[in-house]
C-alpha positions as a Markdown table, in Angstrom:
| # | Residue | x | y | z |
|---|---|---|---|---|
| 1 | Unk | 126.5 | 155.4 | 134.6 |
| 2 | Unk | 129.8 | 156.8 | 133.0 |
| 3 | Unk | 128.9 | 159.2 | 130.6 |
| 4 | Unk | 132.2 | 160.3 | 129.7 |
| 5 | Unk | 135.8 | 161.3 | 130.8 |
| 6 | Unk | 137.4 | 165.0 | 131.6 |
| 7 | Unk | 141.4 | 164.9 | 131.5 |
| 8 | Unk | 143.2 | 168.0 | 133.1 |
| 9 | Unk | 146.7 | 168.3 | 132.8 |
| 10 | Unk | 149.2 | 171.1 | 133.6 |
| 11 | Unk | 152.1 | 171.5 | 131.5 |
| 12 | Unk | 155.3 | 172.9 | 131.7 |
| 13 | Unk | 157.7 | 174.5 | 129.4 |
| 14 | Unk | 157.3 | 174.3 | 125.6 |
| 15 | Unk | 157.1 | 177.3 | 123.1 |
| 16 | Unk | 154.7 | 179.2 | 120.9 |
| 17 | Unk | 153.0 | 180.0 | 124.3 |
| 18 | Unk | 151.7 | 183.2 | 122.8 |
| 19 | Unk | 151.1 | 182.5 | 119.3 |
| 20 | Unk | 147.5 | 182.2 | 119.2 |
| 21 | Unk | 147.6 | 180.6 | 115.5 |
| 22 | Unk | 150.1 | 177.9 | 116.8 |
| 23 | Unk | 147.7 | 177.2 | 119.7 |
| 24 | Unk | 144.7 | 176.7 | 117.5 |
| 25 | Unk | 146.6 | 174.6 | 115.3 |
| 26 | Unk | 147.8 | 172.5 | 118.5 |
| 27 | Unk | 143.7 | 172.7 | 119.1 |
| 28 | Unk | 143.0 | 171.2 | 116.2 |
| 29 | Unk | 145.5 | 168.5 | 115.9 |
| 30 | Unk | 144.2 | 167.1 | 119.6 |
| 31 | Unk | 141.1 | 167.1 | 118.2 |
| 32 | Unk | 142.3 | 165.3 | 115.7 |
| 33 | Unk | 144.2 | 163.0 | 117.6 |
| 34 | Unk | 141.6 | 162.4 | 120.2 |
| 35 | Unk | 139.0 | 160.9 | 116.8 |
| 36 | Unk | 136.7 | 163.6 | 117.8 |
| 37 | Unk | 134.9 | 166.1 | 115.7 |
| 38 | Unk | 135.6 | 169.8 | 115.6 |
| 39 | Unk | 133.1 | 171.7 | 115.4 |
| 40 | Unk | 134.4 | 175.4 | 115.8 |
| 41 | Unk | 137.7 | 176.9 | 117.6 |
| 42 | Unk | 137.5 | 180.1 | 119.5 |
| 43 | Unk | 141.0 | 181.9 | 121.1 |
| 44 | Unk | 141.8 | 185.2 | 122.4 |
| 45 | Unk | 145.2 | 186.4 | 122.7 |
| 46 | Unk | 146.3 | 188.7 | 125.6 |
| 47 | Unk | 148.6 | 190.2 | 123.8 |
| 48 | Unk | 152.4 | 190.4 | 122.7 |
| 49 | Unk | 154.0 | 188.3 | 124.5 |
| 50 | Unk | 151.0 | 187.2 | 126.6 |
| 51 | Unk | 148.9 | 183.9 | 126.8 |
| 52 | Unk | 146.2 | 182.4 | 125.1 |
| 53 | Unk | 142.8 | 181.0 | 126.1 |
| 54 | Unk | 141.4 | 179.0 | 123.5 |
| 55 | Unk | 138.5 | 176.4 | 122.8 |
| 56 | Unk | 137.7 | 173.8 | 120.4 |
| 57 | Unk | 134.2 | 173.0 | 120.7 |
| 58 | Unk | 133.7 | 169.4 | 120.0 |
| 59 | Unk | 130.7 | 167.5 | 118.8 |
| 60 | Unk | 131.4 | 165.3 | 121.7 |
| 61 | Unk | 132.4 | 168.2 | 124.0 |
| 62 | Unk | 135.5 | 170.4 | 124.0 |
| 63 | Unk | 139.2 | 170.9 | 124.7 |
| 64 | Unk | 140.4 | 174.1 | 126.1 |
| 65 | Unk | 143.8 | 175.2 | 126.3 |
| 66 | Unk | 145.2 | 178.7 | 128.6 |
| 67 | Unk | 148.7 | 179.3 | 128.4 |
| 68 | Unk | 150.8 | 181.5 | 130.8 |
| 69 | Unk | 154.1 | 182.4 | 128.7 |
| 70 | Unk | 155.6 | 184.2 | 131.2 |
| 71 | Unk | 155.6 | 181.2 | 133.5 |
| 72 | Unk | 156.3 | 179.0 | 130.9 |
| 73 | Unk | 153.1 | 176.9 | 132.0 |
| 74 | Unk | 149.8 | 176.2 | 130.4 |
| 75 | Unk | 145.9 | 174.1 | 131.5 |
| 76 | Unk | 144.6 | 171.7 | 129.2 |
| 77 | Unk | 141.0 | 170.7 | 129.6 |
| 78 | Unk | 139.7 | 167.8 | 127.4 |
| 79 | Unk | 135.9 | 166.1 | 128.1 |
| 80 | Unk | 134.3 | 164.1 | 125.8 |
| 81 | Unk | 130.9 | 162.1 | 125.9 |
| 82 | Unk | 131.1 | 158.4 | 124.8 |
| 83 | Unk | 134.1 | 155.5 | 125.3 |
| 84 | Unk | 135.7 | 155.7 | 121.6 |
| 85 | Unk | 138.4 | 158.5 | 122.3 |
| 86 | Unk | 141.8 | 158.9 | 123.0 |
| 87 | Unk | 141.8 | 161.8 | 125.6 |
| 88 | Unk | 145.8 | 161.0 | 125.8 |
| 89 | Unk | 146.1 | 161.3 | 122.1 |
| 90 | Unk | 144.6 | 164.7 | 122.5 |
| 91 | Unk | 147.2 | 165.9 | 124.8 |
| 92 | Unk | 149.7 | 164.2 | 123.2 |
| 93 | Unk | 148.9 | 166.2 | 120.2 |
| 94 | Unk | 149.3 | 169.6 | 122.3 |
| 95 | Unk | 152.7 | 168.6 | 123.6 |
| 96 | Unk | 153.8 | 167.4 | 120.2 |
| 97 | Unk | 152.3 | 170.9 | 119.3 |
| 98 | Unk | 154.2 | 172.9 | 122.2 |
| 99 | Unk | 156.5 | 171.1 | 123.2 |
| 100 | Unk | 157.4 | 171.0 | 127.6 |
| 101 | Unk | 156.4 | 168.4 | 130.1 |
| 102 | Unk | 153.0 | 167.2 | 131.9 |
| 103 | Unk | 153.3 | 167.9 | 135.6 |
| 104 | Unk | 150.4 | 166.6 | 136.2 |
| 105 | Unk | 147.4 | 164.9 | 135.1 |
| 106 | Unk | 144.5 | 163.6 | 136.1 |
| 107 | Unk | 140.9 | 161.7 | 134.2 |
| 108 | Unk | 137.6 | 162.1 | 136.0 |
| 109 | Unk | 135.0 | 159.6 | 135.1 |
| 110 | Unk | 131.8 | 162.2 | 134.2 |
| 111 | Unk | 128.2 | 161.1 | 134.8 |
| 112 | Unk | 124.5 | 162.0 | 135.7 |
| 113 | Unk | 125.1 | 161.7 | 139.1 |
| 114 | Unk | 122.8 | 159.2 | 141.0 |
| 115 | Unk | 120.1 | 158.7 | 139.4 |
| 116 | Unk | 119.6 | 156.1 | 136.6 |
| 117 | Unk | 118.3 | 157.3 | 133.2 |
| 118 | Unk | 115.7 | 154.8 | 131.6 |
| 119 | Unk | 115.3 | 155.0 | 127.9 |
């Protein structure tokens, strides 16, 4: 039983790498994108000219974002519960946010596990 999907992508390139602001808003936007809803968005900057870890916590899970400036590379994490979302429109979002490449990406189906759930 599928219970949802987990995209994980690595990009690289793009810009704004260590602007935590820009990252939220990028955060936001996929969330957008993605027709999920955003519950809260955490970040914490590393510093001047550091990266970024940040997470928008999601009624139907989360995206997470930590960027690398100084390799010009960044992790995108996006699970959600349910079939009705875009988890490509989500990271679509980011890139349209950040700008770069994906060099690679990959969607895990997410479940219980083996055992069947009765309602």
């Amino acid at each position: 039983m599928t219970t949802g999907h987990h995209l994980i992508a690595d990009l690289a390139g793009g810009s704004r790498l260590d602007d935590a602001a820009h990252v939220e808003t990028c955060l936001i936007a996929a969330a957008a994108a993605a027709g999920a809803t955003l519950l809260e968005v955490r970040l914490h900057s590393f510093g001047p000219a550091m990266g970024v870890t940040g997470v928008a916590l999601l009624a139907e899970s989360h995206i997470s974002i930590h960027t690398w400036p100084e390799y010009g590379t960044s992790c995108v994490d996006i699970f959600m519960c349910g079939q009705a979302h875009d988890l490509s429109a989500g990271l679509n979002a980011i890139l349209a946010g950040l700008g770069g490449s994906i060099v690679r990406s990959s969607i895990v189906e997410r479940s219980f596990g083996d055992q069947a759930i009765s309602r």
